[in-house]
N, C-alpha and C positions, 0 to 999 in steps of 0.2 A: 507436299505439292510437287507435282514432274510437268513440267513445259515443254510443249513442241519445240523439237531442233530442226530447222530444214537440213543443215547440212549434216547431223548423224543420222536422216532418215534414209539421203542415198546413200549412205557408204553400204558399200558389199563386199565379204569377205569369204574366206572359205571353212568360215568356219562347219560344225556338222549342225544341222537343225534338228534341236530337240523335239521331242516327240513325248509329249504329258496327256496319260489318261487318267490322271486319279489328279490333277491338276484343281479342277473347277468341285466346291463342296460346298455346303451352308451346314455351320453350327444350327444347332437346334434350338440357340437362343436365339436365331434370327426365323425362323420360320414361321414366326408368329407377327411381324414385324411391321408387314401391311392388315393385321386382321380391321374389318372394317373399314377398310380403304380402297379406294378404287385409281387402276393408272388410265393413261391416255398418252397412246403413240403414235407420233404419225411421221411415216415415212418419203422421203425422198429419196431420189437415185435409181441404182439397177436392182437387178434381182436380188446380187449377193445382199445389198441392203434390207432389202423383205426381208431375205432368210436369216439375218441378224436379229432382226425383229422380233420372226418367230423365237430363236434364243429366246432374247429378253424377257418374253409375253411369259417363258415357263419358268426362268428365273424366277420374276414375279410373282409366279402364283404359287411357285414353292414358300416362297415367301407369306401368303396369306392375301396380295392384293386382289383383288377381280378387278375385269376387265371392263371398260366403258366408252361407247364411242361418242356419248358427250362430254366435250370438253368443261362443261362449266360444274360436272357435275365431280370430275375428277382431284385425285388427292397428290398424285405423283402423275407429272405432266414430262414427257420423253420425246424431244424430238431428233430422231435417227436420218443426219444428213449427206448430203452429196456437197463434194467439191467438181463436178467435172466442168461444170459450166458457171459466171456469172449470172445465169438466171436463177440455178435451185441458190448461187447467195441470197440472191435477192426476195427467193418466196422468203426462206427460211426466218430472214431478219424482220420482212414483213408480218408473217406468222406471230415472232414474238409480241408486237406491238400488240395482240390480243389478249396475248398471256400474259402479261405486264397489267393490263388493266381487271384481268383475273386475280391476280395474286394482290392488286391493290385493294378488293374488297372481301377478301382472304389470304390473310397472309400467310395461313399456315402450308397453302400448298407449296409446293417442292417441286421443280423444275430444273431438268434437262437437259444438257446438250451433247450428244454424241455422233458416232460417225464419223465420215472424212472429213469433215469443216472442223470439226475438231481436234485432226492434226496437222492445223494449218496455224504456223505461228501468229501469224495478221488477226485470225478469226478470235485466238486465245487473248491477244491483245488487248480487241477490241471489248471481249464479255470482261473481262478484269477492270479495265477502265470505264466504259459505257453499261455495262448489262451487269450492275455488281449484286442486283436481285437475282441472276440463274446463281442456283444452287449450286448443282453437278455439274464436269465439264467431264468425260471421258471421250477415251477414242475406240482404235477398234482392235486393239490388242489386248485387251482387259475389259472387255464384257462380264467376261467370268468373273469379277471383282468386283461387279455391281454390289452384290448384299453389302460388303465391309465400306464400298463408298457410301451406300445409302446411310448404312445406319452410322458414320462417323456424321457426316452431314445433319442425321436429325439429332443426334447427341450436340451436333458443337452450334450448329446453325451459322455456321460460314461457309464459305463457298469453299468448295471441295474441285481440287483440278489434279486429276492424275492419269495424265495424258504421256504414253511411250513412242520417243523415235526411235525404233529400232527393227533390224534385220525381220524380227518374231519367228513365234514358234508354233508346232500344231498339235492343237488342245482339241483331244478328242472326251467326247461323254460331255457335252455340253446340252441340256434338255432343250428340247424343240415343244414349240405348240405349233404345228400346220395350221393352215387358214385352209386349207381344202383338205377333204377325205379321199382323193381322189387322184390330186397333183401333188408333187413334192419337188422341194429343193432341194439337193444333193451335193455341196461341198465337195470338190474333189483337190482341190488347191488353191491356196491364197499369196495375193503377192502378185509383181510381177517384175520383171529385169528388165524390160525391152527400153524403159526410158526416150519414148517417143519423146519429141521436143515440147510439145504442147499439153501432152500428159502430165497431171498431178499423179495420179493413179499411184506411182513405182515411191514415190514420197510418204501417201499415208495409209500406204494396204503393207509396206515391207517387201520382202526379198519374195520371189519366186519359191512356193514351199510348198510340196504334194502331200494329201495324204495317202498312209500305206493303201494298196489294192485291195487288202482283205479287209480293213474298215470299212472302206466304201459297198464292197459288194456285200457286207454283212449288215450295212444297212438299207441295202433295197431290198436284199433278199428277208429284211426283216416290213420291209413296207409291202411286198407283194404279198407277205401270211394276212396282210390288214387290208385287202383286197382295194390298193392301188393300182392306178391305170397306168400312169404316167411317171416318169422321174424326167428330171432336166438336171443335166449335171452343169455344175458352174465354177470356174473360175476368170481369174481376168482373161487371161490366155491359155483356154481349155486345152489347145491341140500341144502344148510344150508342158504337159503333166509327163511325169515321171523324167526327166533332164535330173532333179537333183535325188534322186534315191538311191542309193547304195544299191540293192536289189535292182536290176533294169525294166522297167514296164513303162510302155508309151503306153499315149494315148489309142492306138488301134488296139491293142494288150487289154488296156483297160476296158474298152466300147467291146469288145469278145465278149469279157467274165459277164459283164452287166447283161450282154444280151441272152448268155445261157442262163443267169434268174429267170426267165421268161413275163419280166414283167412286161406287159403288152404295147406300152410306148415308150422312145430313149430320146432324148435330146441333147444339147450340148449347146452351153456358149458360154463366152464369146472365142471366137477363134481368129487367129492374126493369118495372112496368110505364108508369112515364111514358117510357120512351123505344119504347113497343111500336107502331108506327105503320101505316097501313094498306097501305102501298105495301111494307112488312114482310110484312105478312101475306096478301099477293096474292102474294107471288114464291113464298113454303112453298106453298101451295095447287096454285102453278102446277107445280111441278117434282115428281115422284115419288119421286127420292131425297133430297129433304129433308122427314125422317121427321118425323109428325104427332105428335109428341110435344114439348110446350111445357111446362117447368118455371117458372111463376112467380109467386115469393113475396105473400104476402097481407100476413104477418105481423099484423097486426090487423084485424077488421072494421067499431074502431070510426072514427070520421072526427076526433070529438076523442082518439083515441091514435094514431092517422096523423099528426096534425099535432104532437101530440107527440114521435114517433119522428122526423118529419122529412123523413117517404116523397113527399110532393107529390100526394099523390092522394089521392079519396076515394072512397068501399066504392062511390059510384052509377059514379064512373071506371072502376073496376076492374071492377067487374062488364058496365059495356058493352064494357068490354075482349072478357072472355069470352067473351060476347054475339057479339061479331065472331068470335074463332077459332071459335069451334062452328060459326055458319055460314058457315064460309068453309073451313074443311079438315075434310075426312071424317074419319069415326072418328078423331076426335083425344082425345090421352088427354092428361091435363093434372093436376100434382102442384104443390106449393105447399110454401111454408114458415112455419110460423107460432107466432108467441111469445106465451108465455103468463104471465101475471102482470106488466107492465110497469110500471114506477111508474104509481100513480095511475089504471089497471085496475081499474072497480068491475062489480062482477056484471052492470049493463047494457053496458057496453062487451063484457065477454067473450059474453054474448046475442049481440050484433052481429057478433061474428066465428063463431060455431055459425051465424048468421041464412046467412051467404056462404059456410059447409061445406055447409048442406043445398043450396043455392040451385045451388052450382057441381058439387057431386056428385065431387070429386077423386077420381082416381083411386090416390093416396098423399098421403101429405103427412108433412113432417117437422115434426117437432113439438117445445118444448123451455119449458121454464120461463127467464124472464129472467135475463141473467147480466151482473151489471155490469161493463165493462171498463175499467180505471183512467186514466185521463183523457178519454175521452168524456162528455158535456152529461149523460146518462141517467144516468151513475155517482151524481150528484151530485143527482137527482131523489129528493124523497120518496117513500117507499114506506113505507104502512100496511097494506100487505097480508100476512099471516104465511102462512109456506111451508105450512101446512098447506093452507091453501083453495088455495095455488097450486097443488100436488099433486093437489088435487080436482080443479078445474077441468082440469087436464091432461089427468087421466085420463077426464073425460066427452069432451075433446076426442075424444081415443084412439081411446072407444069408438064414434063417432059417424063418425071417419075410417077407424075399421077397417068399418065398416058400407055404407059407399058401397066402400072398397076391392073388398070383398069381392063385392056387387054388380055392380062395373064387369068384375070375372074373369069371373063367371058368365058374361055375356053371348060368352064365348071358348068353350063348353063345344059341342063337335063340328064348330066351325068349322073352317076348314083356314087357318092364317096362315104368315105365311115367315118364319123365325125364323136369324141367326146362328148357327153352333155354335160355343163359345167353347174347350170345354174339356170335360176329366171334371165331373160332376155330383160332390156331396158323396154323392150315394145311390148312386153308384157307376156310373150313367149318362152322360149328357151331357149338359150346359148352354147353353143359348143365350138370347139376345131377340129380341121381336119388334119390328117398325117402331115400337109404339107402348110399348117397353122394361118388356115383361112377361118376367121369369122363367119359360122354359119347360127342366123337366128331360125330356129325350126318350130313348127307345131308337132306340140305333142304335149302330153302326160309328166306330172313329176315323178313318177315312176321311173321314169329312164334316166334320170341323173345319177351321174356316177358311172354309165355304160357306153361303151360304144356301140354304134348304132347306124345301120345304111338309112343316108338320106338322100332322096333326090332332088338338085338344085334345082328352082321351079324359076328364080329371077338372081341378077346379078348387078350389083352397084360398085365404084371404084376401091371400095375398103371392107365391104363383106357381103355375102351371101344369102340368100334365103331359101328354105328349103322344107319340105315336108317325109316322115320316117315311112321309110319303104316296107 
């Protein structure tokens, strides 16, 4: 059994980070291990959490399970969490209460819990004491040690917790099942260093750690042979890829090699803006498939709650920031993140951050009332602000973000843009994005899935588009 440490999770040292491709393997006595059995995952959080998922899903089916999106129907039940907010605690433990009453009229199923809630001492505490029916506890440093936890777990039938605070390392040749033929996630770094105040993130992802350049471009250039449209590259803090490599390649280095695969769309996220640099922002301009769409976070506009949060930048930084992508990449669409009621948040600070909505004109923005996370600096910050004014304030945020949203569609209304088609539409249509990752439902054909495609916008709502294929 290995228990979450908060405090060996920040230490950072210098040390060199290993690098394991032949790391992750299954005996051949376990690939039969799920025959007959079915899992069931379901995920929370960001993207990197999807793309752990897909991990898993091929783990698993190396293993013999198949895949099932009924839950009552499932034999290994997985659920892949988020620490960033008090809310995904709260689906997550809600969640269980379903599973709980599954496994009471089955007990032979096996259940779950992994992810960042996972290397959250509080959360280990609480399944140990309260939750002593989950099975497996892992976190996200040892994915690749699923089969040997599984199968000690159905061998012993006790709770199995082997959960790592530490630096970590980067484990390449870990099998992927994609959920789309089309889209991919791309791993470029895990971890992060920046230890915003209010951030868990730098506690249960470990240290800031890139993988090599020619991993990465040798697996898109291996996803462009399987005729993919898209990659989106990810880690916590995309644009500070390559800080710790012996070999030197930033993130412009890297955004080059990707875009000479010629696979036809590039993205990136998420990006902090002190690592957002100009020799960055020439390579996107320069290249056509790396789509003009920049996600990044504001989180406050005041300069004294910047420096409280810990971000390194201040509202005049950030705003010359923007200043440079607008003039330097065409119709660029550009979304942000920002938090609302932080300790110590008085009505002129939140002015300050409305001041950098009207000023930057987003084209979305995610938006959220602060949530404290149980051993970060911010936890532990006074707060005289009562949830009610926070709630206010949110909601003018909202109103003022849905306002420019809405806005920035308009300006789509009869154009002709090339838009992805991902899938059926919920309206019964088809679904796609465009370069600048707007929601477009279109008429047409399942033919066209999987291509891009000139559509013209025929009507315009605050959060997507509609449009028929030119």
């Amino acid at each position: 059994m290995n228990l979450p440490n908060l405090k060996e999770a920040q230490k950072r040292t210098h040390n060199k980070i290993p690098f394991l491709e032949e790391e992750y393997e299954v005996n051949d006595s376990l690939k039969e291990l799920g025959k007959g059995k079915y899992y069931y995952i379901r995920t929370y959080g960001c993207q990197m959490n999807v793309h752990d998922s897909e991990n898993i899903k091929a783990i698993l089916e190396m293993m013999s399970f198949k895949e099932t999106d009924e839950l009552e129907k499932a034999d290994f039940i997985l659920l892949n969490t988020c620490a960033i907010r008090e809310n995904a605690h709260n689906k997550m433990f809600g969640f269980l209460g379903r599973v709980k009453h599954l496994k009471e009229e089955k007990p032979s199923i096996i259940t779950a819990i992994c992810g960042c809630m996972a290397q959250e001492e509080s959360v280990v505490d609480a399944l140990m004491k309260k939750y002593k029916w989950v099975d497996i506890v892992f976190g996200t440093h040892n994915i690749h040690h699923l089969p040997y936890i599984l199968e000690r777990s159905m061998a012993r039938q006790t709770q199995e917790i082997e959960v790592f605070s530490k630096e970590g390392e980067v484990i390449e040749n870990i099998p992927v099942k994609r959920d789309s033929k089309y889209k991919a996630w791309v791993n470029i770094m895990f971890g992060c260093d920046k230890f915003c105040t209010y951030c868990i993130v730098p506690y249960t992802r470990g240290k800031q750690r890139s993988r090599k350049p020619e991993w990465i471009v040798k697996e898109v250039e291996d996803l462009v042979k399987k005729g993919y449209q898209e990659v989106t590259l990810l880690g916590q803090n995309v644009n500070a890829y390559g800080k710790d490599l012996e070999n030197p390649c930033n993130m412009g280095n890297l955004l080059e090699m990707i875009a000479k695969t010629n696979i036809p769309r590039i993205r990136f996220m998420t990006s902090h803006p002190w690592d957002f640099n100009d020799e960055m922002i020439d390579v996107i301009s320069k290249y056509d498939n790396i789509m003009p769409y920049v996600h990044l976070p504001l989180q406050s506009g005041s300069d004294r709650i910047l420096k409280l949060m810990g971000r390194r930048y201040t509202k005049e930084e950030y705003l010359n920031l923007v200043s440079k992508l607008k003039a330097k990449i065409p119709n660029l669409a550009l979304t942000t993140d920002i938090i609302v009621g932080f300790p110590g948040e008085t009505r002129e600070d939140f002015e300050e951050t409305l001041d950098v909505v009207k000023i930057c004109e987003y084209d979305s923005a995610f938006t959220f009332i602060f949530s404290p996370r149980e051993g970060t600096p911010a936890a532990k910050m006074e707060d005289k602000t009562t949830l009610e004014e926070k709630n206010e304030r949110l909601q003018e945020l909202n109103e003022l973000v849905n306002e420019y949203a809405n806005k920035k569609n308009q300006e789509y209304l009869g154009k002709v843009v090339k838009v992805l088609i991902e899938g059926p539409s919920e309206k019964g249509n088809l679904m796609g994005y465009t370069e600048t990752m707007k929601l477009v439902n279109v008429d047409g054909k399942e033919d066209l899935i999987g291509k891009i495609v000139d559509v013209e916008i025929t009507s315009v709502k605050t959060w997507s588009l509609d449009g028929k294929v030119v």
